[in-house]
N, C-alpha and C positions, 0 to 999 in steps of 0.2 A: 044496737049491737052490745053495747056496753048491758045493759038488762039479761041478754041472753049468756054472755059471759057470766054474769054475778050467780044464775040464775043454775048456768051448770056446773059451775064449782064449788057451789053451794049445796047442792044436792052428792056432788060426791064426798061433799064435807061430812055431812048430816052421813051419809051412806060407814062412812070409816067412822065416826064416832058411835053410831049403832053397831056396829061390828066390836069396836072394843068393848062396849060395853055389856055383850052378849060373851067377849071370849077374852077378855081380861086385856092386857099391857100389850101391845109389839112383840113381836117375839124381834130378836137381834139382827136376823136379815131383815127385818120390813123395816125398824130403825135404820139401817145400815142404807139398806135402800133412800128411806128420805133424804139423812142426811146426803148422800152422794149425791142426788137428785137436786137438793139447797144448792150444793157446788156448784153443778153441770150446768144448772138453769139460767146461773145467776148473770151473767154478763150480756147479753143482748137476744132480741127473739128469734133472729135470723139463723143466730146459733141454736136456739133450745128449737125452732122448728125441726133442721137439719137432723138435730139428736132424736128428736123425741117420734117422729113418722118415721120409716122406709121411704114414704113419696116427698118428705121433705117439705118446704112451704105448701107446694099445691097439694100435697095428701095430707098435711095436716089439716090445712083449710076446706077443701071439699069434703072432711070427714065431720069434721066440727059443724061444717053445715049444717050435712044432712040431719046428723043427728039431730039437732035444732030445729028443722024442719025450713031451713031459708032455701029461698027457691035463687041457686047459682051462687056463684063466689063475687064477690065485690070487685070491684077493678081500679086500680085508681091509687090514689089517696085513701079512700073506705078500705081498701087491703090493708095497706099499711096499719095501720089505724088497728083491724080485726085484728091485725097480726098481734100487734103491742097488746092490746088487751089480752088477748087469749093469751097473752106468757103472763103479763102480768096474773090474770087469774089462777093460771098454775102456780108462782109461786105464793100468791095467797094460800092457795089451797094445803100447801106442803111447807108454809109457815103454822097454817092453823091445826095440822094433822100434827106436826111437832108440838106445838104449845099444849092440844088437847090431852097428846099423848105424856108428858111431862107431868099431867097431874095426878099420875099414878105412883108419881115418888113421895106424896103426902096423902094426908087423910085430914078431910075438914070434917070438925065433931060438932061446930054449931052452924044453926041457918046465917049466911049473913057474912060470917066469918071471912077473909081474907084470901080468895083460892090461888093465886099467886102461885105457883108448886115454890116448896121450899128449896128443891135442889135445881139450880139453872145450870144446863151445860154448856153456856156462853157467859160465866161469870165474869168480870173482871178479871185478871191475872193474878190477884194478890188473894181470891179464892181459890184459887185453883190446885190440883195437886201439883206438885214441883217435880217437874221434869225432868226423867233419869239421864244424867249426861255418859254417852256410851262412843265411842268411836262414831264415825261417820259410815269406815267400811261395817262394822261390826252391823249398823239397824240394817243397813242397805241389806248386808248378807241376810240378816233377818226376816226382813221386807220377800224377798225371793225365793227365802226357806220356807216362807207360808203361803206364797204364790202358785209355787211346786207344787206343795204339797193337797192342795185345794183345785189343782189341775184348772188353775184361772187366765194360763197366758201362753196364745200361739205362739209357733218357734220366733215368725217374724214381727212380734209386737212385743217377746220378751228379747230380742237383740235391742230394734229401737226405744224399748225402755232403760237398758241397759247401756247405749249410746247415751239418751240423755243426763242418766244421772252420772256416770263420768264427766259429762259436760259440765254439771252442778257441782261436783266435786273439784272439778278443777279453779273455776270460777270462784269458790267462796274458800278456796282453802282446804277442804274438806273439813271444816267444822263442824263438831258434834250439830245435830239436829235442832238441839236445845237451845243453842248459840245463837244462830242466824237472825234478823231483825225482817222490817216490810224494807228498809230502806236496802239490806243485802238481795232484797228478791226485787226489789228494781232496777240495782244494778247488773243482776242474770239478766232481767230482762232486756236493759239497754244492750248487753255485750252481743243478746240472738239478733238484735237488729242490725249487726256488721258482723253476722256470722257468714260466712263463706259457702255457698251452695255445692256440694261434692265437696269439702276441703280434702277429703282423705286422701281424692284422686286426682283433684286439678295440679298439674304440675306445679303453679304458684303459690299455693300452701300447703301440698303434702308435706315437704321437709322441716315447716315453720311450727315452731312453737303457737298455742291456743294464742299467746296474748299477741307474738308477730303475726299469726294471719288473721285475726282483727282489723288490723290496719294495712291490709292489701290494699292499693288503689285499682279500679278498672276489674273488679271480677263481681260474677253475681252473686245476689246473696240470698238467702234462704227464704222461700216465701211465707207469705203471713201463715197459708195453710201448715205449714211445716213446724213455725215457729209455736203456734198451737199447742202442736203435738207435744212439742218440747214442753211446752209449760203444763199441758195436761198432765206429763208424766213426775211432773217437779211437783203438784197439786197433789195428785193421787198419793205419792210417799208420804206427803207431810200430812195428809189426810189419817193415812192409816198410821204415821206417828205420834199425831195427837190421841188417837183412840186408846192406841197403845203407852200411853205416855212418855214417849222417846221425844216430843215437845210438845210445848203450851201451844202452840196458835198455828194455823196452817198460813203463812204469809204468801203461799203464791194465791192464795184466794183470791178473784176478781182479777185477776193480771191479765185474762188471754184477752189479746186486740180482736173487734172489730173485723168479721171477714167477709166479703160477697160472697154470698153462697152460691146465687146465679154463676159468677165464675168460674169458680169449682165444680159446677156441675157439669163444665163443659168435659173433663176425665171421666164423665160415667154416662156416656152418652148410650141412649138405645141404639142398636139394632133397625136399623127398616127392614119391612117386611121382603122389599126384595132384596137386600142383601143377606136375608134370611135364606131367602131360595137359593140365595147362589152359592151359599157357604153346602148348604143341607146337598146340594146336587154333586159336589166335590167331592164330601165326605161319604156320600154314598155310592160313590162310582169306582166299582171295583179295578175299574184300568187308569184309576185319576195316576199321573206322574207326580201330583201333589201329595197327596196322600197315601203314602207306602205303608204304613205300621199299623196297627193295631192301638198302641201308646199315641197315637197322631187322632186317629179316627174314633173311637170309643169317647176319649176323655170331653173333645170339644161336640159330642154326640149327646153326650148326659148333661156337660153342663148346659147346651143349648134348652133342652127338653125337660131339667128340674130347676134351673136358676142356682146349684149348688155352686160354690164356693170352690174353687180351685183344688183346696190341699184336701179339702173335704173328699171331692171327685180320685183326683190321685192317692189317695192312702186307703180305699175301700179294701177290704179284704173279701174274697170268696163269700163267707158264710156271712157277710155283712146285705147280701142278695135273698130276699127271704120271702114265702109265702105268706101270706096274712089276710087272714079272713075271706082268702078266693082272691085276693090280693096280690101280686107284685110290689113288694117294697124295697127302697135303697133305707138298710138301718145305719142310719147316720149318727156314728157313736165315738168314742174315745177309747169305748172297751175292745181290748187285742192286742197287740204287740206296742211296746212302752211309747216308741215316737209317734202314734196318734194322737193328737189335739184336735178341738175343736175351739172355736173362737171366744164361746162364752158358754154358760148353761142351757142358754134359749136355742144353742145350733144342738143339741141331740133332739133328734125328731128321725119319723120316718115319712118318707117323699116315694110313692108310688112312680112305679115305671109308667110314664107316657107311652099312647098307645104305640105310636110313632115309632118308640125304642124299640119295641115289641117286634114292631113289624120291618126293623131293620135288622133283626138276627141279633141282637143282644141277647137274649136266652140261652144261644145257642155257642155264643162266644164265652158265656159265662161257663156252662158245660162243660166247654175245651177247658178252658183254664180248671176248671175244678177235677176234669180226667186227669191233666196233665200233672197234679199231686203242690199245685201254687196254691198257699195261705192266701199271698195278696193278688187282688184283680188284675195289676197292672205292673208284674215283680222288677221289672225292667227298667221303672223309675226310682231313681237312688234317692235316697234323704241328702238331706243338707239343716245345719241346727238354725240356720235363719229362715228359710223355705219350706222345710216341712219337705214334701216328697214332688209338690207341684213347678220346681224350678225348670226342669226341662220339658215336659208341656207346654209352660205358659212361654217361654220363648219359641218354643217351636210356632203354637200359635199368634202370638204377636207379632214376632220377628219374620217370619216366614208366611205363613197363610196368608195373614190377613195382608200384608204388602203385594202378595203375588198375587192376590184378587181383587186389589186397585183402594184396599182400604188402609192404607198404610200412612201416617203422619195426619188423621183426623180425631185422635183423642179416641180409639175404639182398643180393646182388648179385652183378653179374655174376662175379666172380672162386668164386661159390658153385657153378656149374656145376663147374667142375675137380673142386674138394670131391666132387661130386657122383659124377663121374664114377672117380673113384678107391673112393668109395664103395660103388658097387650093383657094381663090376667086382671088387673083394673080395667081397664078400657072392657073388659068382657062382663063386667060383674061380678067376678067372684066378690065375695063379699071380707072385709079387712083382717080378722080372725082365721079363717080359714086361708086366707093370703098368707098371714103371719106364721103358719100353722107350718106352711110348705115352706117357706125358705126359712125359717129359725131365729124370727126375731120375737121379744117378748111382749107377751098379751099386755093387755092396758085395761084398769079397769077391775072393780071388785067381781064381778061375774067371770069372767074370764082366766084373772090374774089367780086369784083364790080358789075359787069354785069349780069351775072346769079341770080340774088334775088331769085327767082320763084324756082326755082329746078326744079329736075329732075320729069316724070311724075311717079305717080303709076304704070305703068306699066311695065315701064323702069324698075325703081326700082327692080320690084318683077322677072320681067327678069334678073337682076345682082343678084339675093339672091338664085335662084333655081338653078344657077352655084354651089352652093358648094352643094357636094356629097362626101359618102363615099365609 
């Protein structure tokens, strides 16, 4: 296993150092990229699987198989084992990608000579430039004026990033960025481990001060998944503050714990196929007592049948419904009115209408809506700045549906469809690129990542989506 590891991060070694050597230095996204990627990777495999696949351990493993050519995944021990290697291998790879890429800040003029790059961007601190001490509020605002402005963060991943770093601010003082030590960033971290789960709302420390509801006795406390999050977004600041020189060192580096992913996974549970049919028979049954609205039946309609993303499905606009090459497509954009977001760069994509959608009169609903003089598909769902526009759907279907059809308190919700949908279209063959292609995560890989601009065609497409059945 260990051979086959070396064997293909080696090859995508060799593959990126012939690329730059054909097209010069990184450009500043693919730097940016590594570097992110050094961060992400670096604390254990169970996490870099989770990150680095959609299928998570078993899709990063039966990918890495096949590719290899190994007949079946390992079980056992031998998993474990593939596991640890294959992160390890990644981060060799994007160790060596960095070092190779770094020797374009020198020029060696004799054979022999020293290739060492002369400028390291992990020098000691006493090379370093010296870090602009600015307010704490001041980089933060800054930090979010370029976030904005780069249209890089949904409503609800720019509130809980904005939750954490008040949290960070509270805890260290708010001290310039420049200030803080490793020892200040394990002290945040000690304080998330007696941090209060709901504090805002549980009546035992809504009223209490950060440092009194600390020391609640008898209430829960934030899970490890949570706690993560927290530090992922304490990471990320000081990441883009070292870049920007608002400080020397990124100290929450390596901090996030250790988390069962198997656990976690229990929140994103699929779909079985007959609770597929019985959702699909409600929603289509014109006299269902469930399903009164148009806002009820449409939205859990589309995301069933393209695996889209909630705020994605509720913030469609009219002309966001498009012909393409003989095609039906959903254009899944950010472009039209200001509070559209998307999650990252990789969710604008377009996702053909299933034939299914087709043939339940969504053509014909989209019409209505486009006679009746509506910009957006669904004008009747309001925004909200932490929810985006999908707050009252996904209660309606969590809270309501899926309880009153017996599915209620098993870890299913709306966001299960995706799961869903990425799942039976594996199990069908579609093949990982064109998987990736329909729900909006980013290609892997120089052929793909690089080379492929254009994507896949409409037809392709709508050929990989009419694979999932129930």
């Amino acid at each position: 296993m260990r051979r086959h590891v070396r064997e293909h991060y080696g090859q995508l070694l060799r593959r990126f150092r012939d690329k730059t050597a054909a097209d010069g230095p990184p450009t500043q996204d693919v730097w940016a990229g590594l570097k992110n990627a050094q961060e992400l990777f670096a604390d254990d495999p169970e996490e870099f699987a989770a990150l680095s696949h959609p299928g998570g351990e078993d899709g990063l493993l039966r990918a890495f198989c096949a590719a290899r050519g190994i007949n079946g995944v390992p079980a056992g021990r031998a998993r474990a084992l593939l596991l640890e290697e294959i992160w390890k291998g990644h981060k060799a790879f994007i160790s060596g990608a960095i070092e190779h890429a770094k020797e374009f800040d020198s020029v060696v003029l004799e054979q022999g000579q020293n290739t060492t790059p002369q400028r390291n961007f992990e020098q000691p601190s006493a090379n370093k430039a010296v870090a602009e001490v600015r307010p704490f509020s001041d980089v933060v605002g800054r930090y979010f004026d370029e976030l904005e402005r780069t249209s890089a963060l949904v409503a609800k991943t720019e509130a809980d990033k904005r939750d954490a770093l008040a949290l960070l601010s509270e805890l260290t003082g708010a001290k310039p960025l420049s200030e803080p030590t490793r020892t200040d960033a394990q002290e945040v971290k000690a304080a998330l481990f007696k941090l209060p789960k709901n504090r805002s709302k549980n009546p035992k420390t809504r009223l209490l001060s950060l440092s009194e509801m600390l020391e609640v006795p008898d209430v829960d406390r934030i899970a490890p998944r949570t706690m993560n999050v927290y530090l992922g977004h304490m990471q990320s600041l000081f990441t883009w503050a070292v870049n920007n020189r608002y400080a020397s060192e990124n100290i929450f580096s390596g901090l996030k714990i250790r988390n069962n992913v198997r656990a976690t996974d229990a929140g994103r549970r699929a779909f079985s196929a007959e609770q597929l049919r019985l959702m699909f028979s409600h929603l289509t049954d014109p006299n269902s007592t469930l399903v009164r609205k148009g806002i009820h039946k449409w939205p859990a309609l589309i995301g069933m049948f393209t695996g889209m993303r909630l705020n994605e499905v509720a913030q469609l606009e009219v002309h966001d419904i498009e012909l393409r090459d003989g095609v039906w497509c959903f254009n899944v954009t950010p472009d039209g009115e200001d509070n559209k977001r998307l999650k990252n760069a990789s969710s604008k994509r377009r996702v053909p209408l299933h034939d299914k959608l087709i043939e339940c009169g969504f053509l014909t609903f989209h019409d209505d809506q486009k006679a009746l003089g509506h910009s957006r598909l669904f004008p009747e769902l309001s925004y909200s700045p932490q929810n985006g526009y999908g707050r009252n759907a996904g209660r309606w279907f969590n809270e309501r549906f899926l309880p009153e059809l017996g599915m209620g308190g098993q870890g299913l919700v709306f966001h299960c469809l995706r799961h869903t949908m990425v799942t039976r279209l594996a199990h069908s063959g579609v093949e990982e690129p064109l998987l990736k292609a329909l729900i909006g995560h980013s290609q892997t890989g120089v052929t793909f990542s690089t080379y492929f601009r254009e994507g896949f065609l409409p037809a392709q497409l709508r050929g990989a989506i009419n694979r999932f059945d129930f």
